[in-house]
N, C-alpha and C positions, 0 to 999 in steps of 0.2 A: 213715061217709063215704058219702054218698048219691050215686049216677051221674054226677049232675053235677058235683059237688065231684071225683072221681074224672077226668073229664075235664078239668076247672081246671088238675088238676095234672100230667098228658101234656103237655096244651098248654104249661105253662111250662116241663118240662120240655124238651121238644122246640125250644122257644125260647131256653132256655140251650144246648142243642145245637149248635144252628145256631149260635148268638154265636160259642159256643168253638171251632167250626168257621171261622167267617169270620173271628174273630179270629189263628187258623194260620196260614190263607191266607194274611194280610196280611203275618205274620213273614216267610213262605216266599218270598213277592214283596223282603220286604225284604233278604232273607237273599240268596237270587239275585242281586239290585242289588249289589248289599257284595261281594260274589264276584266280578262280572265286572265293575266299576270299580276295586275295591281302596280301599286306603286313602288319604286324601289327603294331599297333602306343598306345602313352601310355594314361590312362585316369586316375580318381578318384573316390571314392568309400567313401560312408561314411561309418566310422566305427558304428557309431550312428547317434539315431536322431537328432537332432541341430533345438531348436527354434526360432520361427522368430525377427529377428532384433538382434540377435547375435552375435557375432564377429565372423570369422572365423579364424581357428587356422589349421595350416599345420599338429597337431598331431591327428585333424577330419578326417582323408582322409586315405585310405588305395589307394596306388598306383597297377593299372593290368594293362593286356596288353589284347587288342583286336585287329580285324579288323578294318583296316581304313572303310571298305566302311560299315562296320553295326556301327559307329560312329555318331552321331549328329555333325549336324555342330556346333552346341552348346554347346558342351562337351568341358569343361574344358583340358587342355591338358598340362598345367601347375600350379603349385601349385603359382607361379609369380602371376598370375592372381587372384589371391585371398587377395593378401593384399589390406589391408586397406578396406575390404568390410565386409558386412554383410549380413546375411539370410533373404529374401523378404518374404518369408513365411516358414513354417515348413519342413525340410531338412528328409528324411526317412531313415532311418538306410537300405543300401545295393544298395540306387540307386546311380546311376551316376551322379555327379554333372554338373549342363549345366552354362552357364553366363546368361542367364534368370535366373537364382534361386536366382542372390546376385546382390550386388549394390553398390556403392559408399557410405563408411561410414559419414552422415552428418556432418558438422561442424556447432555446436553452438556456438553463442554468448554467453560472458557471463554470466551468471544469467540464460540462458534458459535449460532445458531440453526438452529429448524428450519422446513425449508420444503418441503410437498409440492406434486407438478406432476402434472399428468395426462400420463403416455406412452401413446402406439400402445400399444394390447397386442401386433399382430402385428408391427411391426418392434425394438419398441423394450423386450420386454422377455424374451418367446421361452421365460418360463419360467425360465432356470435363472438368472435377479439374485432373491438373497434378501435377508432380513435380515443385517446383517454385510458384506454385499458391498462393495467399495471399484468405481467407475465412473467411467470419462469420458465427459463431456456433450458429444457433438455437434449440433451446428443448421445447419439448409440454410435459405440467404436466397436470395430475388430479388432481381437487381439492382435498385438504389435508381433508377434513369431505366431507361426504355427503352432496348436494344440493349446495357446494363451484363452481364455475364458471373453467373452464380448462383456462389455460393458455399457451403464447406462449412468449417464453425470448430467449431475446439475450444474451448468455452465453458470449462468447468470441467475440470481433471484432480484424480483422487483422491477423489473424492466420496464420503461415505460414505454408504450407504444404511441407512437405521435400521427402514424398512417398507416392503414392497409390501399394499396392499391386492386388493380382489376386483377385476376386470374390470366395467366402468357401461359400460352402453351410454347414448351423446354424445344431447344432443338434437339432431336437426337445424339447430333453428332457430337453435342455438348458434353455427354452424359462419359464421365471418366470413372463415376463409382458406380459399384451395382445397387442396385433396387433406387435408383436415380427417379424421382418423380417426373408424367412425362406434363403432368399441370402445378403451376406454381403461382403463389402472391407475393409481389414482393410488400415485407413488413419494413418501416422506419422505426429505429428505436431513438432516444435519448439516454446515452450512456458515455460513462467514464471513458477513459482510455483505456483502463487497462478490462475492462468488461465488452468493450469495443473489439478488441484485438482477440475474443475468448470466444466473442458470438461468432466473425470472421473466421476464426481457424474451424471453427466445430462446421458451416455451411462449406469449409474446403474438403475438412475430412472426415466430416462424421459421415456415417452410413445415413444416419433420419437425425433431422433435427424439429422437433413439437414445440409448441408452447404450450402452459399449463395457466388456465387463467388464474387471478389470484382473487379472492373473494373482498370485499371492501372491509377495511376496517379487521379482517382477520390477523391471526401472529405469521409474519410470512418468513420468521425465520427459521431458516436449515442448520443443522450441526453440520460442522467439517465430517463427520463419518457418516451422515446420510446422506453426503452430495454423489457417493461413489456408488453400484449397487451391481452384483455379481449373483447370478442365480444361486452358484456353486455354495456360496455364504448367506443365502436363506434359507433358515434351520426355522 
């Protein structure tokens, strides 16, 4: 092997070298990567938006795959986890679904529907009406003419609250009555028809609509002449 043949073979040498060298590198970069994202795990994805108290349906959800550790512990992980629930508030077309966002679909009695309303969050819900909770509905009106006295009624007694949602801040431009709250919950009740149609009109036209918890096991019934209540006839 003559000098030159001799250096032919350094040089490929040394060029297998290097390969198996850059070729390392590249595992070690890859290896790195794989270490500080982890492994990937599956989640869900809305295809659209889905509004609240919805049903939810498995053909809502487009399936990806991310990192476990940029994951919420909240995130959905299987489409199992979705029956029999429903949307707690409005679902956004492209976010990731969490088990905070849905709930156990109520079971009504009977004759009852359900109907949710937006209350004040600051006078009308204060925190402590949850799930389960039994309420009475009061509503403040203006008088219907001029110089007419305001009023405060008990719309509904007994109402059963089946969900509070999160606190929405109101759009302004929403706001067609005055003293319009500009933060709101929406409440779920179970109720009749005709105590359905009494909660609905009082959140279209009442001035403030509260709830008034009602204590367990307490008498929670009102007379016809204490549901009405006029300053001007408190002697």
């Amino acid at each position: 092997m003559n000098s030159r043949q001799r250096r032919g073979v350094l040089l490929l040498l040394l060029s297998v070298l290097c390969a198996l060298g850059a070729f390392a590198g590249v595992l070690s970069v890859i290896s790195d990567v794989k270490s500080k994202v982890g492994p990937e795990v599956t989640a869900y994805r809305l295809k659209k938006s889905v509004a609240p108290y919805t049903t939810l349906t498995t053909d809502q959800f487009e399936k990806i795959e991310m990192p476990e550790r940029w994951l919420s512990p909240t995130a959905v992980t299987s489409l199992r986890q979705i029956q029999g629930k429903i949307a707690v508030t409005t679902l956004r077309e492209g976010s990731l679904l969490q088990t905070d966002m849905i709930v156990e679909q109520p079971a009504l009695q009977p004759g009852q529907q359900e109907v949710a309303i937006m209350i004040d969050a600051a006078t009308g819900v204060a925190g402590k009406i949850t799930p389960g909770a039994t309420v009475n509905v009061y509503a403040t009106f203006a008088g219907e003419r001029d110089g007419d006295p305001a009023q405060s009624k008990i719309i509904v007694t007994n109402a059963k609250v089946l969900d509070v949602g999160k606190i929405t801040a109101l759009d302004p431009a929403e706001g067609t009555r005055t003293q319009r709250p500009t933060d709101a919950v929406p409440i779920t009740f179970a109720l009749s028809a005709l105590d359905a149609q009494r909660i609905t009109y009082a959140e279209s036209f009442a001035q403030r609509v509260r709830l008034a918890l009602v204590a367990p096991g307490g008498d929670t019934t009102v007379p016809d002449k204490d549901r009405t209540y006029q300053l001007a006839k408190d002697k």
